[in-house]
PDB file of N, CA, C, O and CB in Angstrom:
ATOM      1  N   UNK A   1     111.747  -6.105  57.630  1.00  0.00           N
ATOM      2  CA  UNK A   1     113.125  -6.445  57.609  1.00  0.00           C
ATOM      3  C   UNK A   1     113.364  -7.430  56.473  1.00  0.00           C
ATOM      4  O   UNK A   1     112.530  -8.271  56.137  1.00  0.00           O
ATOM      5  CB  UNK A   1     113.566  -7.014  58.955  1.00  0.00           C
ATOM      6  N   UNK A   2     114.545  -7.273  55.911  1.00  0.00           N
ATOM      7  CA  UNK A   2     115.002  -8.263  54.509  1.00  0.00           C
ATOM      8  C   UNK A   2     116.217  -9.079  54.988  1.00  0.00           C
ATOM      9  O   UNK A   2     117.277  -8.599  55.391  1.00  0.00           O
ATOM     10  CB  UNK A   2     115.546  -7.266  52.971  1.00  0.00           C
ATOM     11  N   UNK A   3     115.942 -10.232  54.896  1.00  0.00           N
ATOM     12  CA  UNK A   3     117.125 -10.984  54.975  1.00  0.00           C
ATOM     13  C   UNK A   3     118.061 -11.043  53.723  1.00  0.00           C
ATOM     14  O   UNK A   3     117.628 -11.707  52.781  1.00  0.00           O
ATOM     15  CB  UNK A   3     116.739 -12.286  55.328  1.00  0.00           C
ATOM     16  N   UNK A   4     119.478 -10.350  53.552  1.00  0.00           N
ATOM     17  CA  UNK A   4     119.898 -10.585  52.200  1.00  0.00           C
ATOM     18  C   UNK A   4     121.500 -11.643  52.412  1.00  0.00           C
ATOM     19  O   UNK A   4     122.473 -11.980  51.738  1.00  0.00           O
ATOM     20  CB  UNK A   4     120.134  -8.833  51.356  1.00  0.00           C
ATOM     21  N   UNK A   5     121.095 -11.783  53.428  1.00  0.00           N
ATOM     22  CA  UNK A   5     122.584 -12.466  53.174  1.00  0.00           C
ATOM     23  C   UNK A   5     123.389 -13.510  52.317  1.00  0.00           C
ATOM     24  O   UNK A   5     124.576 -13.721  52.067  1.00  0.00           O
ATOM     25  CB  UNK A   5     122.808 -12.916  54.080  1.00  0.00           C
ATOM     26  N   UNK A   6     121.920 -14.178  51.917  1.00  0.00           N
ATOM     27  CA  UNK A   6     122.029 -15.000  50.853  1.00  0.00           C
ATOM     28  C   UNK A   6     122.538 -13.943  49.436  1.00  0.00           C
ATOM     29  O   UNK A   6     123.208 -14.442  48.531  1.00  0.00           O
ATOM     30  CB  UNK A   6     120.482 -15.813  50.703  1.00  0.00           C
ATOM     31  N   UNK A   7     122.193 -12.714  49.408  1.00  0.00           N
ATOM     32  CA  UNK A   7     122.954 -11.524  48.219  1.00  0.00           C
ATOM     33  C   UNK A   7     124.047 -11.215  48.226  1.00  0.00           C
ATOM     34  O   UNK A   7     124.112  -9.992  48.106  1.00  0.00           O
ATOM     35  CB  UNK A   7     122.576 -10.255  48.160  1.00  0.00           C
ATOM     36  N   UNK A   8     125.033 -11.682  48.308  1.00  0.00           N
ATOM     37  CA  UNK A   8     126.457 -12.141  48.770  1.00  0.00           C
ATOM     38  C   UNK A   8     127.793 -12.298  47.970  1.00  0.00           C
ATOM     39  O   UNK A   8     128.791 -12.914  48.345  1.00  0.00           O
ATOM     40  CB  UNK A   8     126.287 -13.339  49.239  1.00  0.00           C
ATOM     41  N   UNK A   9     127.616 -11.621  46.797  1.00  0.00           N
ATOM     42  CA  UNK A   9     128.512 -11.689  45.677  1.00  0.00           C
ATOM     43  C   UNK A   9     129.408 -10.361  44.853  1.00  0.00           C
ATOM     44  O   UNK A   9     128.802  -9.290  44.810  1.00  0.00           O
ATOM     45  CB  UNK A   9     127.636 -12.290  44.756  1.00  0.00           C
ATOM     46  N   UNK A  10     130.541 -10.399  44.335  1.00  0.00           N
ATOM     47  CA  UNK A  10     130.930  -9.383  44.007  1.00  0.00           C
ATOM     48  C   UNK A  10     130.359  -9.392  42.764  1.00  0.00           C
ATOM     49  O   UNK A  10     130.296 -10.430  42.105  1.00  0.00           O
ATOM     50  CB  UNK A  10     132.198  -9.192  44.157  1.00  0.00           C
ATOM     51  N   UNK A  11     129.865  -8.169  42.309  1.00  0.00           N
ATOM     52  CA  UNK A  11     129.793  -7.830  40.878  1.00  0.00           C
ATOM     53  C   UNK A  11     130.720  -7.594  40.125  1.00  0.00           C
ATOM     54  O   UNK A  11     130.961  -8.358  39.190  1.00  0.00           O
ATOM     55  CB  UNK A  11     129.204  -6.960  40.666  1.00  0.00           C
ATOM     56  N   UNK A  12     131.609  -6.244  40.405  1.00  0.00           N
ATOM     57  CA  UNK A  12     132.886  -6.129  39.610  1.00  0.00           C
ATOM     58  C   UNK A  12     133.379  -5.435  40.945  1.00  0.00           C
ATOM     59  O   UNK A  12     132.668  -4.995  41.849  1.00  0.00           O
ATOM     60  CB  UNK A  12     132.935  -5.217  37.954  1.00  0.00           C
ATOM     61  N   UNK A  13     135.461  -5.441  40.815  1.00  0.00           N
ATOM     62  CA  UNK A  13     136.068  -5.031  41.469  1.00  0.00           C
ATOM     63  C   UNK A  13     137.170  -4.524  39.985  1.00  0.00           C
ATOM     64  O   UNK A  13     137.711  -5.255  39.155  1.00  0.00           O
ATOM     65  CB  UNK A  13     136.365  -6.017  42.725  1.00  0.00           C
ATOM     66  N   UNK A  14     137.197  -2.789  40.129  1.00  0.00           N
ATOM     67  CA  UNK A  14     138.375  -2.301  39.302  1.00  0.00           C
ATOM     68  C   UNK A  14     139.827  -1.969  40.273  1.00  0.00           C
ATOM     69  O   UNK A  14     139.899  -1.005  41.035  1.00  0.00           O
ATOM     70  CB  UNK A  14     137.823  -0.838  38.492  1.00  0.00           C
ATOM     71  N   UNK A  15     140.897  -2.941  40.070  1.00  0.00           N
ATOM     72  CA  UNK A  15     141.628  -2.811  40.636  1.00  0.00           C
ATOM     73  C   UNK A  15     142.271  -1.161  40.460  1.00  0.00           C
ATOM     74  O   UNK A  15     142.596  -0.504  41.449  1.00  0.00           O
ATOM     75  CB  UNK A  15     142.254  -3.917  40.399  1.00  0.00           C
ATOM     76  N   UNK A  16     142.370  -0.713  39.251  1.00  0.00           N
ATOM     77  CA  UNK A  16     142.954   0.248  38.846  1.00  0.00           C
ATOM     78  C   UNK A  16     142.506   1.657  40.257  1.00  0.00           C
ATOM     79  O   UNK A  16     143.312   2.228  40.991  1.00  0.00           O
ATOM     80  CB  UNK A  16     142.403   0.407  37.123  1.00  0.00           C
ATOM     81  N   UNK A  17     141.015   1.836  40.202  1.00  0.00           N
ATOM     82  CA  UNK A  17     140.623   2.710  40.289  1.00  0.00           C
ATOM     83  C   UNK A  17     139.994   2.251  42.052  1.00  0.00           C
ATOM     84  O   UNK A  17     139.767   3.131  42.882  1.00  0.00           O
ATOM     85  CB  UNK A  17     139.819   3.084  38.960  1.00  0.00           C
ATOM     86  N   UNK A  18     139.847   1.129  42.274  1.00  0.00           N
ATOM     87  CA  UNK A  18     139.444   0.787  43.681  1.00  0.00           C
ATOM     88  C   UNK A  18     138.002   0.587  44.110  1.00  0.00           C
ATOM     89  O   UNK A  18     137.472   0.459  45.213  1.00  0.00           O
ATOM     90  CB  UNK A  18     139.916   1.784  44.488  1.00  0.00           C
ATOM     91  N   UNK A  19     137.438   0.607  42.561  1.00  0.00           N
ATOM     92  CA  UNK A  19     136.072   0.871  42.648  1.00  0.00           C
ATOM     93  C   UNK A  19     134.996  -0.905  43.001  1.00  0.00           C
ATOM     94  O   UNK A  19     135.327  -2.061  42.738  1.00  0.00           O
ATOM     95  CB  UNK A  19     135.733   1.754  40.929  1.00  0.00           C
ATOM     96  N   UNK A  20     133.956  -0.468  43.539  1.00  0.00           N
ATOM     97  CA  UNK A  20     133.807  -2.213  43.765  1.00  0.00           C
ATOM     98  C   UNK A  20     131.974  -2.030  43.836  1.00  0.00           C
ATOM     99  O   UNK A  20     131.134  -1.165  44.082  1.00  0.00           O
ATOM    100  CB  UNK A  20     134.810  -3.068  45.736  1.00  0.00           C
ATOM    101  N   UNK A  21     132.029  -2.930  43.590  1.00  0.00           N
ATOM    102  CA  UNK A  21     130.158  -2.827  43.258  1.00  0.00           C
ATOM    103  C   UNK A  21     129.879  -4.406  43.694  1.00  0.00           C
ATOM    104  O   UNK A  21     130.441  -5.235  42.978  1.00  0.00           O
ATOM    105  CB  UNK A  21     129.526  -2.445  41.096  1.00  0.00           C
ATOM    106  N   UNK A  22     129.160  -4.857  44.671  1.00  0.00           N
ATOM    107  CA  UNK A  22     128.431  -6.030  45.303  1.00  0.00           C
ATOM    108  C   UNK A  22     127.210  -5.872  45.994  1.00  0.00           C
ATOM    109  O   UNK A  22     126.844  -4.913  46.673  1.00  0.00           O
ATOM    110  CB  UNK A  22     129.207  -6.624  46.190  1.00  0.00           C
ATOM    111  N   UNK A  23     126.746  -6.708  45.792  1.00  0.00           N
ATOM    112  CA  UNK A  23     125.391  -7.321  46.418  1.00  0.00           C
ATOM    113  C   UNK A  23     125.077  -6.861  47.882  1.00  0.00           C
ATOM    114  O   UNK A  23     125.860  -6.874  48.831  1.00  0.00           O
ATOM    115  CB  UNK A  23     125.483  -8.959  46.458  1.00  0.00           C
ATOM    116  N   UNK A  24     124.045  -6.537  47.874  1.00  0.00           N
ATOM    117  CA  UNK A  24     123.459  -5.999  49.845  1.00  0.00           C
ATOM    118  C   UNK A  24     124.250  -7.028  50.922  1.00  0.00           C
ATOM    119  O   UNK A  24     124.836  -6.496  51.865  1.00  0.00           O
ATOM    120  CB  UNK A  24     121.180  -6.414  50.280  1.00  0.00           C
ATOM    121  N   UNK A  25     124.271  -8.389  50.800  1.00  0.00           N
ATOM    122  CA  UNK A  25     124.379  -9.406  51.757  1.00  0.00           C
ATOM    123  C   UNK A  25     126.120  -9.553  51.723  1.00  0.00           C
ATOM    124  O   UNK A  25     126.558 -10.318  52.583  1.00  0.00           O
ATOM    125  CB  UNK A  25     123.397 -10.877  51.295  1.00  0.00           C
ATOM    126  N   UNK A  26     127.123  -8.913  50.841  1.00  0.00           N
ATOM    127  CA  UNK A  26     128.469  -9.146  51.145  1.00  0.00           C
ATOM    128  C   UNK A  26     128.764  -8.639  52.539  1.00  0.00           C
ATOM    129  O   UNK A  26     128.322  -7.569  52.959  1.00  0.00           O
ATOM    130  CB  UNK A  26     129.353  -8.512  50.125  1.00  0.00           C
ATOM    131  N   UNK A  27     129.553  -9.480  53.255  1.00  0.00           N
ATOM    132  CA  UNK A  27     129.657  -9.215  54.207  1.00  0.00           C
ATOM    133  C   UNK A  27     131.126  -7.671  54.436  1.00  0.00           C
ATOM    134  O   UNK A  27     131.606  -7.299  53.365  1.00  0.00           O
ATOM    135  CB  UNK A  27     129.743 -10.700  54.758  1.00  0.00           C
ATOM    136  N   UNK A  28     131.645  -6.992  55.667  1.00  0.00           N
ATOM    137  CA  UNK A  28     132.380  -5.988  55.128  1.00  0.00           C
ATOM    138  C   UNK A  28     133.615  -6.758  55.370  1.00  0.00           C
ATOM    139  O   UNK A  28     134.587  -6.239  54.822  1.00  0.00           O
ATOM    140  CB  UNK A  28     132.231  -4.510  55.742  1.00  0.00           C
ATOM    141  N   UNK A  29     133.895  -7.940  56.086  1.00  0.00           N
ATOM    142  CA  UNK A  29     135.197  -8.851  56.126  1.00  0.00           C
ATOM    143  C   UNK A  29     135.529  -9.313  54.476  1.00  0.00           C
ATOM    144  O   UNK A  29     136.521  -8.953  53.842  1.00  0.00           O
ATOM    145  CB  UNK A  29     134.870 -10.379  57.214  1.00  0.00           C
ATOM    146  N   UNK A  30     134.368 -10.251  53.946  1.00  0.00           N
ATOM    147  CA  UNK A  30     134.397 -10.466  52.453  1.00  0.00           C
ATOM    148  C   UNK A  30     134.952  -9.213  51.455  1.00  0.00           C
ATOM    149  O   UNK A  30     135.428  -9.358  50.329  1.00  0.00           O
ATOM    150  CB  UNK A  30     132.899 -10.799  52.053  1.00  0.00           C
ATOM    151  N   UNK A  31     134.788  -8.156  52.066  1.00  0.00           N
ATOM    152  CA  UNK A  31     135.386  -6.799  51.142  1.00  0.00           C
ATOM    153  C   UNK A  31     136.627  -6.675  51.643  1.00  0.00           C
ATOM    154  O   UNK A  31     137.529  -6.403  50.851  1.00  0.00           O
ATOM    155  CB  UNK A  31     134.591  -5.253  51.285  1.00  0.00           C
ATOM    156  N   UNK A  32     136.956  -6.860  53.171  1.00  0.00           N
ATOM    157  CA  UNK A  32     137.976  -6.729  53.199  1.00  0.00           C
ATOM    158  C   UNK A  32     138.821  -7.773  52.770  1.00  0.00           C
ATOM    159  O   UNK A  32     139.735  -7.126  52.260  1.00  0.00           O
ATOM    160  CB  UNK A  32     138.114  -6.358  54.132  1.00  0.00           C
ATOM    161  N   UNK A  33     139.041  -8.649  52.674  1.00  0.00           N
ATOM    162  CA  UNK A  33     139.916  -9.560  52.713  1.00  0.00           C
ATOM    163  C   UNK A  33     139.827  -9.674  50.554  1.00  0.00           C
ATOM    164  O   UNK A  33     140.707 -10.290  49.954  1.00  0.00           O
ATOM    165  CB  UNK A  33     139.313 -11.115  54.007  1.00  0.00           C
ATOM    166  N   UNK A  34     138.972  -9.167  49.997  1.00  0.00           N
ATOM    167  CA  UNK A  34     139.415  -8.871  48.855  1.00  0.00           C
ATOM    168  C   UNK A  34     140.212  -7.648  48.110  1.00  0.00           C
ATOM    169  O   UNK A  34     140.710  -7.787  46.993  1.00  0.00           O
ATOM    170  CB  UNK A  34     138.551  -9.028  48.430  1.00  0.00           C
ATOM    171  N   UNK A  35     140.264  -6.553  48.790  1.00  0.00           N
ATOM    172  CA  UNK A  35     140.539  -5.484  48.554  1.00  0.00           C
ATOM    173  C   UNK A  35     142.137  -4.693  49.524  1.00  0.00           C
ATOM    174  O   UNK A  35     143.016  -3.875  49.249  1.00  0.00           O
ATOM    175  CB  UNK A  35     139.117  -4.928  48.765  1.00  0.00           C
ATOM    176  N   UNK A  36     141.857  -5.327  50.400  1.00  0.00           N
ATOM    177  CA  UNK A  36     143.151  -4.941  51.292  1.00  0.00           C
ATOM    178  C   UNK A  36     144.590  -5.456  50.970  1.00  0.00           C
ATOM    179  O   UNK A  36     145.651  -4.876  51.201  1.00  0.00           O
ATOM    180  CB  UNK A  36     142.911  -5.434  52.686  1.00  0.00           C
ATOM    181  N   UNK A  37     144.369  -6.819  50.317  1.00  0.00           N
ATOM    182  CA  UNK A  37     146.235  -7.828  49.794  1.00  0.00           C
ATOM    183  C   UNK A  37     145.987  -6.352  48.732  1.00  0.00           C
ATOM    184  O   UNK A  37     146.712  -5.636  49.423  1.00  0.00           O
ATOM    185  CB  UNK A  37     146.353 -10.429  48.611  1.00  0.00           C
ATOM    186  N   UNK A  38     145.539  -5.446  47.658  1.00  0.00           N
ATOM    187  CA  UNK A  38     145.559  -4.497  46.980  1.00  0.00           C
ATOM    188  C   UNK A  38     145.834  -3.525  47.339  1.00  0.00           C
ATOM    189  O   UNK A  38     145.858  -2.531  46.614  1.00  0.00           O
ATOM    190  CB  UNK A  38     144.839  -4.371  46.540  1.00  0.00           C
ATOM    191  N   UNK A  39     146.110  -3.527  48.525  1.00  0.00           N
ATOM    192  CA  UNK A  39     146.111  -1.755  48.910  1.00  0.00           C
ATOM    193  C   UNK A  39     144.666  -0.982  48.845  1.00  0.00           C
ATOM    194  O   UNK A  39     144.646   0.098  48.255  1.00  0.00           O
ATOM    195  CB  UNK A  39     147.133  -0.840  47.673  1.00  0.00           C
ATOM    196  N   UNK A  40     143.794  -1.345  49.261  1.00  0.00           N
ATOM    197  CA  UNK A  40     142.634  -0.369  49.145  1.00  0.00           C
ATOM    198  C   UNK A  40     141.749  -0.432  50.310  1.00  0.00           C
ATOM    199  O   UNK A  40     141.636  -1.497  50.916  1.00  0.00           O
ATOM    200  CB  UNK A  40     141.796  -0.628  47.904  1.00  0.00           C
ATOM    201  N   UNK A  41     141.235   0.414  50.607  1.00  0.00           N
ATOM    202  CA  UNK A  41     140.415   0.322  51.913  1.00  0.00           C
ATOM    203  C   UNK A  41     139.192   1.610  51.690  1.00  0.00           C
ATOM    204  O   UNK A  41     139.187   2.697  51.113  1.00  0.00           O
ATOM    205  CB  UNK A  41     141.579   0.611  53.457  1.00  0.00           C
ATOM    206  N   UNK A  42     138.400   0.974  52.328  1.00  0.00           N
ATOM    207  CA  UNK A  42     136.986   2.140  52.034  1.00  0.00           C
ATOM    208  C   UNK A  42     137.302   3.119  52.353  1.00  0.00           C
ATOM    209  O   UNK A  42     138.029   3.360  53.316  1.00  0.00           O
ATOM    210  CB  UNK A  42     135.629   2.064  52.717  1.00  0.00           C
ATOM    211  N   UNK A  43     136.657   4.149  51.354  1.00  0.00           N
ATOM    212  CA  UNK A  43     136.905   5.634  51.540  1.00  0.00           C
ATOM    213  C   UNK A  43     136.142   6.044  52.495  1.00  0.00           C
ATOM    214  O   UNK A  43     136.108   7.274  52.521  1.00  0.00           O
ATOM    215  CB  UNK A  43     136.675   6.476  50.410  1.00  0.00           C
ATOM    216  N   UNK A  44     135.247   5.338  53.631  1.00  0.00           N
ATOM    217  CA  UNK A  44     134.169   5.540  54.757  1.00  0.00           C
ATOM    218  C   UNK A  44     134.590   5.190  55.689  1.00  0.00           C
ATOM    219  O   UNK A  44     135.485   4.358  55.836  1.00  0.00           O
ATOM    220  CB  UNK A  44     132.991   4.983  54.722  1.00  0.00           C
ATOM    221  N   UNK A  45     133.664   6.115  56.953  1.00  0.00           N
ATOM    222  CA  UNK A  45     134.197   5.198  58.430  1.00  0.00           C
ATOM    223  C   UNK A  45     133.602   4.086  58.675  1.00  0.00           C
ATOM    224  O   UNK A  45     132.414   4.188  58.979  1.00  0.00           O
ATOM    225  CB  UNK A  45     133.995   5.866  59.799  1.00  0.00           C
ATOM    226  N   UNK A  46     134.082   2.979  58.639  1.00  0.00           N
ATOM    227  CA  UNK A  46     133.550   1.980  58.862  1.00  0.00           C
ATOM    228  C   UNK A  46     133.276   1.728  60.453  1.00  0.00           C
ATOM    229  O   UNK A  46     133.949   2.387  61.246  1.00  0.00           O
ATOM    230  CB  UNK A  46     134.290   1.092  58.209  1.00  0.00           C
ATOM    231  N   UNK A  47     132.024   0.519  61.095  1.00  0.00           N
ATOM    232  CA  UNK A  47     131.697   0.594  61.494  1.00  0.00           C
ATOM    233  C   UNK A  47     132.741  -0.486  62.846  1.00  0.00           C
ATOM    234  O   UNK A  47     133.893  -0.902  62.722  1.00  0.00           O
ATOM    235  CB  UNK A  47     130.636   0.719  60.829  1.00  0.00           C
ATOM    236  N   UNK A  48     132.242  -0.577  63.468  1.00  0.00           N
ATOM    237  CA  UNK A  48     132.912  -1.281  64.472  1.00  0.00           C
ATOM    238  C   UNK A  48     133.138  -3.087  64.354  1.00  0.00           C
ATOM    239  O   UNK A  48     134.008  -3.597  65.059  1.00  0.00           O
ATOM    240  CB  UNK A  48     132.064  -0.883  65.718  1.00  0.00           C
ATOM    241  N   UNK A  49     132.540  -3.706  63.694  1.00  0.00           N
ATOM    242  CA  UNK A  49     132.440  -4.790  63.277  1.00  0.00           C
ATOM    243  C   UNK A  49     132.837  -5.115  61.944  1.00  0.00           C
ATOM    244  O   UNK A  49     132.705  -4.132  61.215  1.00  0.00           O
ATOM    245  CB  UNK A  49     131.405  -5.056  63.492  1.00  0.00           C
ATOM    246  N   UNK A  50     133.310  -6.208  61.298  1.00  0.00           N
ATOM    247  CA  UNK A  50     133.285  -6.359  59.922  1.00  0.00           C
ATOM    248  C   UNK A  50     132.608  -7.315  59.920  1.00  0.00           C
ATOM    249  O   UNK A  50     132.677  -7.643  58.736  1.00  0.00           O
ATOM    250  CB  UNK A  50     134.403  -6.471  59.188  1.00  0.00           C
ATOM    251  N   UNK A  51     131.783  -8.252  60.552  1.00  0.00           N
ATOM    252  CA  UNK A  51     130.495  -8.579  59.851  1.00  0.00           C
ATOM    253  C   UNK A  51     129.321  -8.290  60.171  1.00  0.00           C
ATOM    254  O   UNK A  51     128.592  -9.057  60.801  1.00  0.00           O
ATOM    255  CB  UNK A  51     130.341  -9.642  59.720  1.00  0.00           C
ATOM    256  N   UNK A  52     128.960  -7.031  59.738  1.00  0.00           N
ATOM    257  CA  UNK A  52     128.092  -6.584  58.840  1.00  0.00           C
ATOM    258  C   UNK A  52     127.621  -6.552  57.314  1.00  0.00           C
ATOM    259  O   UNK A  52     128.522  -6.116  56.598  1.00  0.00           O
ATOM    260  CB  UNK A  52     128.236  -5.823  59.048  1.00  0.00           C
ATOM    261  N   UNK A  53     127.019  -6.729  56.952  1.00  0.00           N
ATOM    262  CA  UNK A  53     126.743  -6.760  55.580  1.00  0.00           C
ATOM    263  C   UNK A  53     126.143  -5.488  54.881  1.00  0.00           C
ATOM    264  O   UNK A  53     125.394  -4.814  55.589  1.00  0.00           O
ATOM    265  CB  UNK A  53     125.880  -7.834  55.393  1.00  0.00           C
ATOM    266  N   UNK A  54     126.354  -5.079  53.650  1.00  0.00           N
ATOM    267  CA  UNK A  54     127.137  -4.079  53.293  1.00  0.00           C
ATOM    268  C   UNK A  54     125.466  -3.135  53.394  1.00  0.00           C
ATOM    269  O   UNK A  54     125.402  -1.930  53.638  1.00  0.00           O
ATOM    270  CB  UNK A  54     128.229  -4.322  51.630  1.00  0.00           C
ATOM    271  N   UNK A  55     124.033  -4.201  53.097  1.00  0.00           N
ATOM    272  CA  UNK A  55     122.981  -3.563  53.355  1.00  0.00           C
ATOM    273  C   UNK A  55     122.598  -3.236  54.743  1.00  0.00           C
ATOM    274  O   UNK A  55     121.436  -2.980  55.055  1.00  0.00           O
ATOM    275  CB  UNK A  55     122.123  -4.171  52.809  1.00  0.00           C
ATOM    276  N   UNK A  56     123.067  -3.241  55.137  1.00  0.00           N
ATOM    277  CA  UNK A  56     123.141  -3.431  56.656  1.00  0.00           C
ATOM    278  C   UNK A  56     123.535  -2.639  57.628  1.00  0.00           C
ATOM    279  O   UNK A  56     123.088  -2.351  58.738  1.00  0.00           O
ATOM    280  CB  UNK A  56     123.779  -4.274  56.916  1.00  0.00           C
ATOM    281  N   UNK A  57     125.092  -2.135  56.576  1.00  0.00           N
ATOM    282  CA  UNK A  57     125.793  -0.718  57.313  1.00  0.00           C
ATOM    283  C   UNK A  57     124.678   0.907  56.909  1.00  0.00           C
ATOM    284  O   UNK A  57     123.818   1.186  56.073  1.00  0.00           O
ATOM    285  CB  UNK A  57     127.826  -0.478  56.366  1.00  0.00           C
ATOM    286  N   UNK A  58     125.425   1.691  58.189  1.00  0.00           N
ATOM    287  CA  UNK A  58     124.895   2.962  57.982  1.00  0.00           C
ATOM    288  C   UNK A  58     126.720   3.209  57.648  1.00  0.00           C
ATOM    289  O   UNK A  58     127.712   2.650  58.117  1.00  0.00           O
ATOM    290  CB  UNK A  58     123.826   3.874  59.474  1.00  0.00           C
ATOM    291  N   UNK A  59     126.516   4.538  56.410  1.00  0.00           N
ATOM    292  CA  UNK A  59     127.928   4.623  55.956  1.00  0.00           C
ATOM    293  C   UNK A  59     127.389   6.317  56.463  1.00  0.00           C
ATOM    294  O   UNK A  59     126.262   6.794  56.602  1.00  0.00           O
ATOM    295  CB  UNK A  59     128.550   4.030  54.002  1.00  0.00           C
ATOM    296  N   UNK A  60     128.858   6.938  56.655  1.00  0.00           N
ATOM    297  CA  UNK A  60     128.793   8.238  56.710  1.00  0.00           C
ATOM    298  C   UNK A  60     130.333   8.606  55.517  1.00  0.00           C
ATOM    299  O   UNK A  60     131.487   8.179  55.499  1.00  0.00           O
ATOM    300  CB  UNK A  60     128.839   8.773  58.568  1.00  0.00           C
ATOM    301  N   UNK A  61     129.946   9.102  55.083  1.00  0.00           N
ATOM    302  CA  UNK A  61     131.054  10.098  54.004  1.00  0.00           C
ATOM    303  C   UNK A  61     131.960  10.589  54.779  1.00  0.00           C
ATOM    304  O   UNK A  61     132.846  11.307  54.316  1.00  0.00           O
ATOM    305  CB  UNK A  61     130.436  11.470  53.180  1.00  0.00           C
TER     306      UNK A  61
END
């Protein structure tokens, strides 16, 4: 098991396109609360919790 929570940072967020690239340990509240005042929300089912961290989730398409 890996602890990443300390990996916790956005890399880039393209507002244009919605696209977002961060670290294993972001949590999925930290995504939300950056991406949602935008209008954007994951193109996945997310899981029942938002803190989880993003290495952490199982994503299904």
């Amino acid at each position: 098991m890996l602890h990443t929570r300390k990996m916790d940072r956005f890399v880039t967020f393209d507002q244009a396109t919605g696209r977002l690239c961060c670290e294993a340990g972001m949590l999925l509240k930290e995504i939300f609360d950056k991406v949602l005042p935008q209008n954007w929300f994951l193109p996945v089912t997310t899981p029942g919790t938002q803190y989880v961290t993003v290495g952490g989730a199982k994503w299904n398409a």
